[in-house]
Structures are given as C-alpha cells and as structure tokens.
PDB file with one MODEL, atoms N, CA, C and O in Angstrom:
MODEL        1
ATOM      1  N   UNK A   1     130.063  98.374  99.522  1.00  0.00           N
ATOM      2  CA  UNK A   1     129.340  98.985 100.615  1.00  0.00           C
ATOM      3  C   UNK A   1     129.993 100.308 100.997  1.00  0.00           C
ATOM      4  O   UNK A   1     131.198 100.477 101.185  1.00  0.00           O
ATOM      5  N   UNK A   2     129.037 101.216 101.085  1.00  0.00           N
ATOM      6  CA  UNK A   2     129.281 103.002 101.475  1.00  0.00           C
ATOM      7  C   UNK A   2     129.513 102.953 102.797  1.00  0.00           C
ATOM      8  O   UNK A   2     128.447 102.752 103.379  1.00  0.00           O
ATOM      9  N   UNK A   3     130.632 103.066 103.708  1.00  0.00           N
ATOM     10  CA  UNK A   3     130.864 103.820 104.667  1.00  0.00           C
ATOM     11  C   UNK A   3     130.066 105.227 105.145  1.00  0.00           C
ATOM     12  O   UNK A   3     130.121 106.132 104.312  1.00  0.00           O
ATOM     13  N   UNK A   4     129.460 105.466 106.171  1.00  0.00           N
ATOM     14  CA  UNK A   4     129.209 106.687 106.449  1.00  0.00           C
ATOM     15  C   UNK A   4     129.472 107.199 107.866  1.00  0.00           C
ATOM     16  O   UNK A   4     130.108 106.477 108.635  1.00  0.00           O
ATOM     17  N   UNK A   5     129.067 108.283 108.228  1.00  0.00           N
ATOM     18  CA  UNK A   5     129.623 108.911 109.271  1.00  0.00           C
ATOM     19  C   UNK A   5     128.554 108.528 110.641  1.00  0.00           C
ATOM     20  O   UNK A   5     128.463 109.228 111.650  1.00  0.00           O
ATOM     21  N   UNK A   6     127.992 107.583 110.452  1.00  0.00           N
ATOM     22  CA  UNK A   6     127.447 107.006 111.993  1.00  0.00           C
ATOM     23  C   UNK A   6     128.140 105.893 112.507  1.00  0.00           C
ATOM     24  O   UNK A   6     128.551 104.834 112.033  1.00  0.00           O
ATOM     25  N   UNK A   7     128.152 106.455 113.656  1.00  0.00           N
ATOM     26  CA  UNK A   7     128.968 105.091 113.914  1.00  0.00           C
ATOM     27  C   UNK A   7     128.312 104.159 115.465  1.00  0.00           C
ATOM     28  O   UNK A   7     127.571 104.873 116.141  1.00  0.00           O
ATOM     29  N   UNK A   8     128.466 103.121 115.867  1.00  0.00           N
ATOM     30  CA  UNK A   8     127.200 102.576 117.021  1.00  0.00           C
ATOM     31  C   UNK A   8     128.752 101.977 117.914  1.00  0.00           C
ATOM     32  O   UNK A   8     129.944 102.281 117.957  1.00  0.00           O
ATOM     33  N   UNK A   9     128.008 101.172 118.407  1.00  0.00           N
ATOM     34  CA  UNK A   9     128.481 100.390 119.672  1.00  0.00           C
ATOM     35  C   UNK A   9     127.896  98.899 119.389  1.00  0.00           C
ATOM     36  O   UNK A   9     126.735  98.499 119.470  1.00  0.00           O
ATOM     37  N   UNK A  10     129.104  98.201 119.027  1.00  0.00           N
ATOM     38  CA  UNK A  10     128.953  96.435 118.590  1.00  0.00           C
ATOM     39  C   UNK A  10     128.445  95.640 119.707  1.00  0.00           C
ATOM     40  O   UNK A  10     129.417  95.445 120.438  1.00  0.00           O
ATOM     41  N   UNK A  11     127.588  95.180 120.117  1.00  0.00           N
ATOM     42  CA  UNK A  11     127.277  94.446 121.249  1.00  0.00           C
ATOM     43  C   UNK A  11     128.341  93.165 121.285  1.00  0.00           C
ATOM     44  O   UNK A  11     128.941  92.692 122.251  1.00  0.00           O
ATOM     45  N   UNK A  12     128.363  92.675 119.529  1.00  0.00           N
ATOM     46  CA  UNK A  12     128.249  91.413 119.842  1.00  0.00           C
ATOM     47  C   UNK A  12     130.373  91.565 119.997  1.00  0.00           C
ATOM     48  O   UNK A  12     130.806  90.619 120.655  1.00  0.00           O
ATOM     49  N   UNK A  13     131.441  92.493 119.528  1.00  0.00           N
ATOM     50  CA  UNK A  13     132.717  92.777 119.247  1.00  0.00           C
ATOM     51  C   UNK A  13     133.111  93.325 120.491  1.00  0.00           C
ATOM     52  O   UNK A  13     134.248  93.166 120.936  1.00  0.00           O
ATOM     53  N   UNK A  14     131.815  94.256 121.343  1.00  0.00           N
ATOM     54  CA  UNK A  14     132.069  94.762 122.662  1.00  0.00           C
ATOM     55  C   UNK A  14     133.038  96.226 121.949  1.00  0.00           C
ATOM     56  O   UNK A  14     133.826  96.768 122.723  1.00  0.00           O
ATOM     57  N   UNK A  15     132.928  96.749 120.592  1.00  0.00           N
ATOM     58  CA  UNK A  15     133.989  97.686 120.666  1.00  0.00           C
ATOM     59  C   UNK A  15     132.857  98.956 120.465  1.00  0.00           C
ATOM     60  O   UNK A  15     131.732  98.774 120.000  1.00  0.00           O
ATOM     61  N   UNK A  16     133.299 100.051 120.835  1.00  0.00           N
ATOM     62  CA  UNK A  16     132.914 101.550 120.255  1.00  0.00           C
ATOM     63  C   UNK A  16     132.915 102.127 119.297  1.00  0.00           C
ATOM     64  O   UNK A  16     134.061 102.143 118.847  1.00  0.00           O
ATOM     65  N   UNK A  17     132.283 102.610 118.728  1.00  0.00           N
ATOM     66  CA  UNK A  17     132.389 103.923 117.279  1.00  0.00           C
ATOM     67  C   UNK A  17     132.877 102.812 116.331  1.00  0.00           C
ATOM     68  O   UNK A  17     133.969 102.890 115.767  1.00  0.00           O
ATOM     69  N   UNK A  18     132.182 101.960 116.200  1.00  0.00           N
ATOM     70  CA  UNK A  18     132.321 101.329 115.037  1.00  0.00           C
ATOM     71  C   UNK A  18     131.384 101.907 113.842  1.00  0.00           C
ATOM     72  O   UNK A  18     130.164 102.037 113.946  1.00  0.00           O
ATOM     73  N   UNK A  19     132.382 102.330 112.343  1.00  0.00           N
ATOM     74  CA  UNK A  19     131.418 102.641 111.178  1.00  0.00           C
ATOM     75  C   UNK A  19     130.430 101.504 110.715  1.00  0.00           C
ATOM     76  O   UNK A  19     130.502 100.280 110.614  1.00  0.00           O
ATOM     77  N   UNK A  20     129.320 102.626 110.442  1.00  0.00           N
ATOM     78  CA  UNK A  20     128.137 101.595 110.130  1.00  0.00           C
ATOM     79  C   UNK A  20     128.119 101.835 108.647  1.00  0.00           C
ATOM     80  O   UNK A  20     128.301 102.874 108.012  1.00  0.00           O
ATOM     81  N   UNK A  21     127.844 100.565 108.241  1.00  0.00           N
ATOM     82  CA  UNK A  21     127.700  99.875 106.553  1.00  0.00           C
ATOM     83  C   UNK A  21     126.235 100.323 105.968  1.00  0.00           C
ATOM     84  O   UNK A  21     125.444  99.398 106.154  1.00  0.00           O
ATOM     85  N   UNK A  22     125.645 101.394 105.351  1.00  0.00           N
ATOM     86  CA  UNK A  22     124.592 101.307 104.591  1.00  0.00           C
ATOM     87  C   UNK A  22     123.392 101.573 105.499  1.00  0.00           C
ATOM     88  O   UNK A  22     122.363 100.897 105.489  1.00  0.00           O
ATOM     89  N   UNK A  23     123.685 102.883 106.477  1.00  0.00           N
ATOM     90  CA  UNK A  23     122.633 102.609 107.606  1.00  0.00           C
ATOM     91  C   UNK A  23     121.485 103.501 106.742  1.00  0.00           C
ATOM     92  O   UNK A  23     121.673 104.411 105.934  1.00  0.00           O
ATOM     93  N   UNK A  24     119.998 102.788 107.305  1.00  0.00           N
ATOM     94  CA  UNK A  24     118.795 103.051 107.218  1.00  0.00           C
ATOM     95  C   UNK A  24     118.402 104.133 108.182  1.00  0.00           C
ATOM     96  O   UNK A  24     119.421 104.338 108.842  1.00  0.00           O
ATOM     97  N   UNK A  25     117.392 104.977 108.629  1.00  0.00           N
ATOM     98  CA  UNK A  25     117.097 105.720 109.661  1.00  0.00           C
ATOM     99  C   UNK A  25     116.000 105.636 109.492  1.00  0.00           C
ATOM    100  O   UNK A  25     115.474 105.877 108.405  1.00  0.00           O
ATOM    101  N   UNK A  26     115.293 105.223 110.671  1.00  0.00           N
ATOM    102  CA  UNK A  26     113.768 104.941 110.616  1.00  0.00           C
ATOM    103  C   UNK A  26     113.263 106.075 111.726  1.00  0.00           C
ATOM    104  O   UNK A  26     113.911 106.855 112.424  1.00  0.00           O
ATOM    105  N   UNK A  27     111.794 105.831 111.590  1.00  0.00           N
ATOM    106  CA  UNK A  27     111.418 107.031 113.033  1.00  0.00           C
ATOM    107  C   UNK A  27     110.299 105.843 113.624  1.00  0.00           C
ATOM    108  O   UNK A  27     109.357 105.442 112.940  1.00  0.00           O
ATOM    109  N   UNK A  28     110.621 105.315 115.168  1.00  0.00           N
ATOM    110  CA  UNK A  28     109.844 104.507 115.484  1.00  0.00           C
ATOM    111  C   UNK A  28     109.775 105.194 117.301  1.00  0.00           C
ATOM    112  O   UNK A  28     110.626 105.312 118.183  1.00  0.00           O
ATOM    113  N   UNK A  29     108.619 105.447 117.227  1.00  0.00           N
ATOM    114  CA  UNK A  29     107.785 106.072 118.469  1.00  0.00           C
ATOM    115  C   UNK A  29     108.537 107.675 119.088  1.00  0.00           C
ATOM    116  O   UNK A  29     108.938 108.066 120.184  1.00  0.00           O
ATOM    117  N   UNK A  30     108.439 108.285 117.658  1.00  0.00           N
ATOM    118  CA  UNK A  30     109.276 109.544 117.934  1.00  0.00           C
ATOM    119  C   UNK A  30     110.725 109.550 117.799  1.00  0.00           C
ATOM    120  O   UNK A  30     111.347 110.611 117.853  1.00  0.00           O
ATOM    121  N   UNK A  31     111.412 108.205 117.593  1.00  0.00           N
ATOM    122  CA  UNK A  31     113.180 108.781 118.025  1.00  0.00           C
ATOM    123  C   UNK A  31     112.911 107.952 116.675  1.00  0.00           C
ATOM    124  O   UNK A  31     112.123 107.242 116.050  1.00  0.00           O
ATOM    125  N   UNK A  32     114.609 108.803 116.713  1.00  0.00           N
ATOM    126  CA  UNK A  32     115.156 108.427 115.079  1.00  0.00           C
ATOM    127  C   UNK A  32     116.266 107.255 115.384  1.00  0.00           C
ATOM    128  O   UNK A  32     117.023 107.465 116.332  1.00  0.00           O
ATOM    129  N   UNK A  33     116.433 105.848 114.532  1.00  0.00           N
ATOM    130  CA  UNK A  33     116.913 105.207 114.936  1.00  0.00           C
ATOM    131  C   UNK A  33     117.847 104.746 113.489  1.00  0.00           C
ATOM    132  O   UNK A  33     117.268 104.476 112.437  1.00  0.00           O
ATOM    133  N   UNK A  34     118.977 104.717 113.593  1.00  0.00           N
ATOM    134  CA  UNK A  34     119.833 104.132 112.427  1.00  0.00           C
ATOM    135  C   UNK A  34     120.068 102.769 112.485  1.00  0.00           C
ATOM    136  O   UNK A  34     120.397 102.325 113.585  1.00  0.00           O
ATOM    137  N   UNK A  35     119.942 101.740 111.231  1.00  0.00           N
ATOM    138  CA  UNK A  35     120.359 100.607 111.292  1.00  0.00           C
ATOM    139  C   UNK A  35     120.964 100.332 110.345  1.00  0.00           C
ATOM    140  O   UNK A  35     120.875 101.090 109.380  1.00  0.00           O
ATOM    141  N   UNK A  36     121.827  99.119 110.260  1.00  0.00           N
ATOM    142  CA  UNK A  36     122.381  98.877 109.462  1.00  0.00           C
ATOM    143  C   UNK A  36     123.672  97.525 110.108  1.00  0.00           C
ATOM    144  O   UNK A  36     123.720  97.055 111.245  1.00  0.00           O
ATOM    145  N   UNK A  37     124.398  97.265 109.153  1.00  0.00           N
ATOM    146  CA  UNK A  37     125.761  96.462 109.694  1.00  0.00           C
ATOM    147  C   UNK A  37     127.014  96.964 110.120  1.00  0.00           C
ATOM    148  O   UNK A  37     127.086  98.149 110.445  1.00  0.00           O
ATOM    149  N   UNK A  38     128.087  96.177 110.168  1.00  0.00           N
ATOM    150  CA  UNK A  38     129.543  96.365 110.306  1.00  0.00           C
ATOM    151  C   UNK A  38     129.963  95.445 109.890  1.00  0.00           C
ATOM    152  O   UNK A  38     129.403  94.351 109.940  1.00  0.00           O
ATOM    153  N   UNK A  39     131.303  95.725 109.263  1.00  0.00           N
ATOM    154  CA  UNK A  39     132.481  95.358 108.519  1.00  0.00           C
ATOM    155  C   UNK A  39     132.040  93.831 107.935  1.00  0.00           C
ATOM    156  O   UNK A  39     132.066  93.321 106.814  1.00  0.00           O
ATOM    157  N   UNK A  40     131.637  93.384 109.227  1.00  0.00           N
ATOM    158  CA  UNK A  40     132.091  91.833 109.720  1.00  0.00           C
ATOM    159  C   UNK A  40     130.235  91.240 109.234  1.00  0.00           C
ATOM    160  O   UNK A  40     129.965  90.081 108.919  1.00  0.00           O
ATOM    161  N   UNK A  41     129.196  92.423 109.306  1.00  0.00           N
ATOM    162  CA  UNK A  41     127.755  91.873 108.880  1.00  0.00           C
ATOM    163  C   UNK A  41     127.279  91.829 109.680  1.00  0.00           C
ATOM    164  O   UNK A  41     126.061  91.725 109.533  1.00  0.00           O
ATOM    165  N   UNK A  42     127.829  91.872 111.189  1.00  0.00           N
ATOM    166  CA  UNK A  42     126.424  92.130 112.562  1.00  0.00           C
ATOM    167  C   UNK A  42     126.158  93.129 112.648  1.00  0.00           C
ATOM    168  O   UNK A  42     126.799  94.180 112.632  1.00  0.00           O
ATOM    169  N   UNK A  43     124.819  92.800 112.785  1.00  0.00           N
ATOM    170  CA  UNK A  43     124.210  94.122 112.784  1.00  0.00           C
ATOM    171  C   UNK A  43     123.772  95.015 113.997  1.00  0.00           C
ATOM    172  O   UNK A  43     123.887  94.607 115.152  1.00  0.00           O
ATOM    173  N   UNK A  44     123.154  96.520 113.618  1.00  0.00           N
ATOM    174  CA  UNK A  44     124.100  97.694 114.618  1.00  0.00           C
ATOM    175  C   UNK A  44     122.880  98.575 114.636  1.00  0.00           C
ATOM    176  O   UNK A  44     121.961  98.577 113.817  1.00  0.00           O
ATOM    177  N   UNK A  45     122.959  98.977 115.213  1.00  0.00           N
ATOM    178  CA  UNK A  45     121.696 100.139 115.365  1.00  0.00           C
ATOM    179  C   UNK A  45     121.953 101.432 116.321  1.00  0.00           C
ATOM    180  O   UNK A  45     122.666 101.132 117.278  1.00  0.00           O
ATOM    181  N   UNK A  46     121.596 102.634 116.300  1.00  0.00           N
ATOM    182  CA  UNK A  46     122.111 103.810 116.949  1.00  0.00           C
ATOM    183  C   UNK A  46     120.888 104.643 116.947  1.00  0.00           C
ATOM    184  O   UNK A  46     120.237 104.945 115.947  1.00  0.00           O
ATOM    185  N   UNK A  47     120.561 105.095 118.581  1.00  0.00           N
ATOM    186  CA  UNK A  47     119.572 106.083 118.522  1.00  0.00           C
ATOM    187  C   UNK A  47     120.094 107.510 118.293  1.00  0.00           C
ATOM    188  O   UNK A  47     121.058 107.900 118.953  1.00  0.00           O
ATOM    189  N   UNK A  48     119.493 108.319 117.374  1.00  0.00           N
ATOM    190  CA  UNK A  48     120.054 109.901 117.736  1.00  0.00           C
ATOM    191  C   UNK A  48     119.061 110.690 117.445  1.00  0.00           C
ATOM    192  O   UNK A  48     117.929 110.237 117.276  1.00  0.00           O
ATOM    193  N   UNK A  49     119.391 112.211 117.329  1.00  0.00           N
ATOM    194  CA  UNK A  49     118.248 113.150 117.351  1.00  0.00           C
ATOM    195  C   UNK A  49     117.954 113.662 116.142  1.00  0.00           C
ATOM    196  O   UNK A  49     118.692 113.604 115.158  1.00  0.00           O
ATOM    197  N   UNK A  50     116.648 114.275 116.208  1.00  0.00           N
ATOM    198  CA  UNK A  50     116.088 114.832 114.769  1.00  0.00           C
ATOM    199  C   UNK A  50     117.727 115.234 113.592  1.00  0.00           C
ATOM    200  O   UNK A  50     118.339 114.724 112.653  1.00  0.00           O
ATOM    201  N   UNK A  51     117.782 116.598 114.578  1.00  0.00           N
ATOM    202  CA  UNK A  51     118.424 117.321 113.970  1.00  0.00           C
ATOM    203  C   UNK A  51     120.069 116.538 112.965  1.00  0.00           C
ATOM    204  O   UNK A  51     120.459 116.773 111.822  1.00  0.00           O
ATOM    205  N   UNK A  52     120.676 115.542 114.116  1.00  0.00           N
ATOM    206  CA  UNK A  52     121.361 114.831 113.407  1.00  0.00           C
ATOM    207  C   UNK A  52     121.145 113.646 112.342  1.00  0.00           C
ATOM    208  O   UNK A  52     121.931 113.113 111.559  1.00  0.00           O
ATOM    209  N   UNK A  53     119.825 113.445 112.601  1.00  0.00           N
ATOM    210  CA  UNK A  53     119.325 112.383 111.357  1.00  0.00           C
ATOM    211  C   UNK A  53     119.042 113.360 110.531  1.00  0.00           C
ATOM    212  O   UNK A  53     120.116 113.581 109.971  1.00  0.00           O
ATOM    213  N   UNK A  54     118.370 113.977 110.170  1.00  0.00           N
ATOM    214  CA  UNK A  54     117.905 115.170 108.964  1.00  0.00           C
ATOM    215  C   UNK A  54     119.605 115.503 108.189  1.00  0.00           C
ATOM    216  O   UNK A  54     119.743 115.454 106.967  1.00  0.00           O
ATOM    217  N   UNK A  55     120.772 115.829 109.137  1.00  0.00           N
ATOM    218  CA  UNK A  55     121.812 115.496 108.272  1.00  0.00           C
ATOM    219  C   UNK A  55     122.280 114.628 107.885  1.00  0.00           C
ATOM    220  O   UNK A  55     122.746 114.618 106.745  1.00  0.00           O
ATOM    221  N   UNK A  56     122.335 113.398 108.838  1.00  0.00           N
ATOM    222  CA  UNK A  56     123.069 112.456 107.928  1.00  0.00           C
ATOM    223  C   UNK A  56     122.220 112.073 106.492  1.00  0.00           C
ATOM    224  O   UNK A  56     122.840 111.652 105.515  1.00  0.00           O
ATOM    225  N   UNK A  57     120.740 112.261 106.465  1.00  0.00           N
ATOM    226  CA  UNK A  57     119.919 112.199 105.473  1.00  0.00           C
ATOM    227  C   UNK A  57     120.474 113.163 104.017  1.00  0.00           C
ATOM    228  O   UNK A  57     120.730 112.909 102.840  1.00  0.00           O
ATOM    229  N   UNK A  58     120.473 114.248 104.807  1.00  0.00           N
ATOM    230  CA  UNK A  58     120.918 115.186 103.881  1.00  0.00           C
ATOM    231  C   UNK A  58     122.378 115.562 103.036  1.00  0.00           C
ATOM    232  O   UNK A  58     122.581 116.317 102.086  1.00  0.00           O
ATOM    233  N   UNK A  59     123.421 114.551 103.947  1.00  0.00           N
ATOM    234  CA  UNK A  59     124.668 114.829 103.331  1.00  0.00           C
ATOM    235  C   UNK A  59     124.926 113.046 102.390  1.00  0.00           C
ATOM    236  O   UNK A  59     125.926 112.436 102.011  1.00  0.00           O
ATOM    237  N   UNK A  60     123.490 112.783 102.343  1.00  0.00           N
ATOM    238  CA  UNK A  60     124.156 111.041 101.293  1.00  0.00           C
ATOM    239  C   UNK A  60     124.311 110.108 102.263  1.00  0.00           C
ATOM    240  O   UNK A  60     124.302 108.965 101.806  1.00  0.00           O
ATOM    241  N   UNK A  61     124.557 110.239 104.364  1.00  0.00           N
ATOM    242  CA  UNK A  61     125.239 108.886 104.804  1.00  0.00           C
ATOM    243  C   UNK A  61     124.206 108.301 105.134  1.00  0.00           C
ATOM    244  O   UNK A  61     124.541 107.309 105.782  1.00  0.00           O
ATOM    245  N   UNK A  62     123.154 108.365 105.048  1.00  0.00           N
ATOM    246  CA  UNK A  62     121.960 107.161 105.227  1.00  0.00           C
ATOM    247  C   UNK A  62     120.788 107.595 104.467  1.00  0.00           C
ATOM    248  O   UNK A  62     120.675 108.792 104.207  1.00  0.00           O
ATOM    249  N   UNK A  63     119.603 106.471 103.952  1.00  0.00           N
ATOM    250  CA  UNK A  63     118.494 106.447 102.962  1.00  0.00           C
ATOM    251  C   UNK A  63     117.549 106.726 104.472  1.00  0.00           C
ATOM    252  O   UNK A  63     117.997 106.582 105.609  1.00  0.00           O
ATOM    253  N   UNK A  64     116.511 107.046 104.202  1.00  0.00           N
ATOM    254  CA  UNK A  64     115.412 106.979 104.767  1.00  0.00           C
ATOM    255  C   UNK A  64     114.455 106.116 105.044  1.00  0.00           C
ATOM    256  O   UNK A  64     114.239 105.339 104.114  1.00  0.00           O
ATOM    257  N   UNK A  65     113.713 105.948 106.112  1.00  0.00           N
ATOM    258  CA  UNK A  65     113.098 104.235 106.555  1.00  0.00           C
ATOM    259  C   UNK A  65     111.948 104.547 106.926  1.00  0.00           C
ATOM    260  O   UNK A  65     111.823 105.734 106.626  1.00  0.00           O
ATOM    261  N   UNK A  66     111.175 104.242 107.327  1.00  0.00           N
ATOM    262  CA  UNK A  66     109.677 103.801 107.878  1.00  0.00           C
ATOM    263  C   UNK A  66     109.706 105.088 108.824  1.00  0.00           C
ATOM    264  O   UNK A  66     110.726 105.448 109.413  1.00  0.00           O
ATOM    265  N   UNK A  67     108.411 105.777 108.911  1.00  0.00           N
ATOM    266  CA  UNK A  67     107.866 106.730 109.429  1.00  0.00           C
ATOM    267  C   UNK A  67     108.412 107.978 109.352  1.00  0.00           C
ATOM    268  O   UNK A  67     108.498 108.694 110.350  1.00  0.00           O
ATOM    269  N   UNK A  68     108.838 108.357 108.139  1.00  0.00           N
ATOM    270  CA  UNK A  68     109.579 109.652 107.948  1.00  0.00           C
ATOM    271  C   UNK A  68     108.050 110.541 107.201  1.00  0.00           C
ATOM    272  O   UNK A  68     108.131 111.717 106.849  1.00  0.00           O
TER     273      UNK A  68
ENDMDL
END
C-alpha cells in the first residue's frame, strides 16, 4: 500500500494527520472528498478543495472516483 500526502482525522484512534492508504477522491454534491484507510484499515475520509484535489490527482497521491 502507497502512502500519500493526504492525511484526515481518525474518528475511531481520536488522532490527527493521520496518512491515508490508497485514497480515492470523489466529487459528491460539489466538494471533493478523499477516501480511503489507515495503517490499521479504518477507514478515513477528508473534505478539501478543487484546487488541492486536482493536485493530489496530478502528482500520483490519489486515483480518481465518481463524478469527476
């Protein structure tokens, strides 16, 4: 599993800036949303903006998802 440069907030670990495992980026009702796991396999999700999804797209750290 590819490490990349998004990182979320673990609900279920309670920790911060945890790297996300293999995140997806979908576009669901306008916002761009990353998903994917951590380390451990729970899974993680992170809202962010165009401009930073179009890079992480563009530099290899996440595939592209539903409504692009």
């Amino acid at each position: 599993m590819a490490t990349s440069g998004i990182t979320a907030y673990s609900v279920k670990t309670k920790t911060k800036n945890v790297p996300m495992l293999n995140p997806v980026i979908d576009i669901k009702s306008g916002r761009y949303i990353a998903t994917g796991n951590d380390a451990a396999g729970n899974k993680m999700a992170a809202i962010m903006g165009k401009s930073t999804a179009e890079e992480h797209v563009k530099n290899g750290n996440a595939k592209k998802g539903s409504g692009w």
